[in-house]
N, C-alpha and C positions, 0 to 999 in steps of 0.2 A: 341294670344297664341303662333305665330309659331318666334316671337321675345321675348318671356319667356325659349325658350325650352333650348338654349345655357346655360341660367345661371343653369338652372333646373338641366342639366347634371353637370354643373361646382360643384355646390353643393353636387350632387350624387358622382361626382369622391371623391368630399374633405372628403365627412362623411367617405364615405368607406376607405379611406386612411387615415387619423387618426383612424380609426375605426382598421384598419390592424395594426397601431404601438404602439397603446392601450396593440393588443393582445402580441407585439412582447416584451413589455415590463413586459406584466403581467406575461408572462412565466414565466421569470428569477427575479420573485417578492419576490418568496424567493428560497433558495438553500437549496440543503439536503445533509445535511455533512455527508460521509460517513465512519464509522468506523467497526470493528469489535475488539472484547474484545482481547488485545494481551497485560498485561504489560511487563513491564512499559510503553509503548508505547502508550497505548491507555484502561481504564479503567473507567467502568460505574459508574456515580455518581448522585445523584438528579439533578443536574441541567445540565445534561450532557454526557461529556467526560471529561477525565483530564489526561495526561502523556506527555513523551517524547516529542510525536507529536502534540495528543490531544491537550495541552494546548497552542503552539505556533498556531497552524491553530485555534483555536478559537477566541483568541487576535486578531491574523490579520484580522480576521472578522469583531470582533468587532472594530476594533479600525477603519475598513476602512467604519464603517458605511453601512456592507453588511446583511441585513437579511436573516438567516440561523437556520435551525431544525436538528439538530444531530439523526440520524437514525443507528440504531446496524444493520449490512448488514454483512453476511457471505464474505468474501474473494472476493471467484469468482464471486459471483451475483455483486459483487462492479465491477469489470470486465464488465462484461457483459450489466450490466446497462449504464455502461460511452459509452461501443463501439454503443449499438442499439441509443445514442445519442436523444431518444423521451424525456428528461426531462432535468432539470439543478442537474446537480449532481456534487459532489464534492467528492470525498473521502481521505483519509490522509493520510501520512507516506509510500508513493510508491517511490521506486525505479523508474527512467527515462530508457527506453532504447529504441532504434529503433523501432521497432514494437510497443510500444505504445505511442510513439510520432504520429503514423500515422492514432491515433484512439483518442488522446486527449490534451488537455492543460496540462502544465506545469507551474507551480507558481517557484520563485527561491526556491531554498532550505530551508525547516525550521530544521532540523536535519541533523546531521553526526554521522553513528556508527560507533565504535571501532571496531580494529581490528578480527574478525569473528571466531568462533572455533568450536570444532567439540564437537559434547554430545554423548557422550558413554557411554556403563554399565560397570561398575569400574571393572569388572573379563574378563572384552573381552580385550583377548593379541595379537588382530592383530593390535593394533591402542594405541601410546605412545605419549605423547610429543618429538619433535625433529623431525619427521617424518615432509616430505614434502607434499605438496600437489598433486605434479606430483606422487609419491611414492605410497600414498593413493590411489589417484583417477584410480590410474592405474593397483593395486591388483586386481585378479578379485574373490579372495576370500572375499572381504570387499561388502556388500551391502548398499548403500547411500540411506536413505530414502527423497525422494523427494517429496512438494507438487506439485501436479497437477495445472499448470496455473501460477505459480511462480517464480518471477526473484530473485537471489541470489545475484545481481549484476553484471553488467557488465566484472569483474574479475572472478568471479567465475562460471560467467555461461558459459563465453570461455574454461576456464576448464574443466568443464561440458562435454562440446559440444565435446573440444579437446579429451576426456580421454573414454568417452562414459562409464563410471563404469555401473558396475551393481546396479540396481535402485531398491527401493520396493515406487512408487507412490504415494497416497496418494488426498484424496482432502480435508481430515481434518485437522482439527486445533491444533496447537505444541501441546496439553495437550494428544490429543489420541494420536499423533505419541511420545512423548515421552515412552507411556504404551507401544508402540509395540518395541520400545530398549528395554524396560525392560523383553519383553516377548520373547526376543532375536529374532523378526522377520525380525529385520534389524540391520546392526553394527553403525548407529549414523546417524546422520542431523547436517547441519552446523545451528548455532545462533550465534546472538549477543552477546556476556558477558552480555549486558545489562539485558536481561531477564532472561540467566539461571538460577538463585537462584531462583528467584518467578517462574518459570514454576515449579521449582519440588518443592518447597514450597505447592503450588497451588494444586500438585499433587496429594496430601497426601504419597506419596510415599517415603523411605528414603533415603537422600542425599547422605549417602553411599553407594548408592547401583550405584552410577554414578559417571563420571572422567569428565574434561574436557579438550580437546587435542589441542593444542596452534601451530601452525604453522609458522616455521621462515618466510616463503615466503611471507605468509597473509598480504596484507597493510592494510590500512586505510582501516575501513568501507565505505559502498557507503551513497552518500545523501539522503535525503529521503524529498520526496518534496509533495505538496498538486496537486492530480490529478483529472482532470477537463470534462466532458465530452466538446463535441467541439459546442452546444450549446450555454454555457456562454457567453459571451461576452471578446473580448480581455481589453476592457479598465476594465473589472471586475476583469481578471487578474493583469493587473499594479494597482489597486487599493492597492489587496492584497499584491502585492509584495513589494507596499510604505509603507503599516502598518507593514508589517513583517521586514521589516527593519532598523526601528525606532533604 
């Protein structure tokens, strides 16, 4: 017996230990893609997502041979879900910036927005085209309506930070904080061009009843990449980032 016990254990370490890389593997067995309803960006459909973002992070899923379930997740909860890092999440269309590089993966970029502009209600005369963004951001009669938890991009959130404007918060979604320009609780939020039309489409609200205010200084939209709790796997990463670059 006591020249059986060495294998006995050798066996015991092997199960267990295949038994531990079973689990390590079944975690990240499938991924839950994270969205929230934002067109063009990202919009609900039978078999899905589909937009801007939607549709390239789903390709490069598929195409990298990753199994993955599209989950409608509010904004912040996609946040919060990546940093507590208990699950393999994925969510889409984010912005990169320090502070969340230090809580998640980054895929290369599958999108770039255009240059970024302000939504206003058409009868508010503190905010024209031609005006700068130092100009804006620096009135202190102008209030920016900001979401809660949200990067505007690295340009603009140095702005942001620089100019410290007066803010009305937020932790809802473009469609209430356009109702609250409307309701004149706040003089505008920066967007994409991309969306503006379908946000107020979407609205029900009338198109004339808003402007949209263009900024010489504004570059190039920021990237917008597929974000990763730090869970996943780095080769899951370069997986995606081979299919997406097809």
């Amino acid at each position: 017996m006591k020249k059986n016990k060495p294998s006995c254990i050798f066996a015991l370490g092997l199960f267990l230990a295949l038994a531990s890389i079973s689990t390590c593997h079944a975690e990240c067995e499938i991924i839950s893609l994270l969205y929230h309803e934002r067109p063009p960006y990202a919009d609900t459909t039978e078999t899905g997502a589909k937009g801007l973002t939607a549709t390239p992070a789903g390709q490069a899923f598929e195409r990298a041979g990753i199994r993955f379930q599209w989950e409608l997740t509010p904004s912040k909860r996609q946040i919060k879900l990546i940093q507590n890092d208990k699950g393999c999440f994925c969510a889409i269309g984010w912005f990169k910036n320090p502070d969340r590089e230090k809580i998640a993966k980054f895929t290369d970029a599958i999108y770039q927005d255009k240059p970024q502009i302000a939504l206003a209600k058409s009868d508010n005369k503190k905010l024209k085209t031609g005006m700068s963004l130092d100009e804006v951001l620096s009135d202190p009669d102008i209030i920016v309506e900001i979401k809660d938890g949200y990067s505007y991009g690295s340009f603009l959130d140095a702005k942001i930070a620089q100019h410290a404007p007066k803010t009305d918060v937020t932790t809802q979604e473009n469609t209430h904080m356009l109702k609250k320009i409307h309701l004149n609780r706040a003089d505008f939020f920066f967007i994409a061009p991309e969306e503006a039309d379908i946000l107020i489409n979407a609205s029900g609200l009338p198109k004339t009843d808003f402007k949209y205010i263009s900024f010489p200084d504004m570059p190039l939209g920021e990237k917008r990449y597929i974000m990763c709790s730090k869970k996943v796997k780095d080769a899951v990463i370069r997986r995606i980032n081979t299919a997406s670059n097809r």
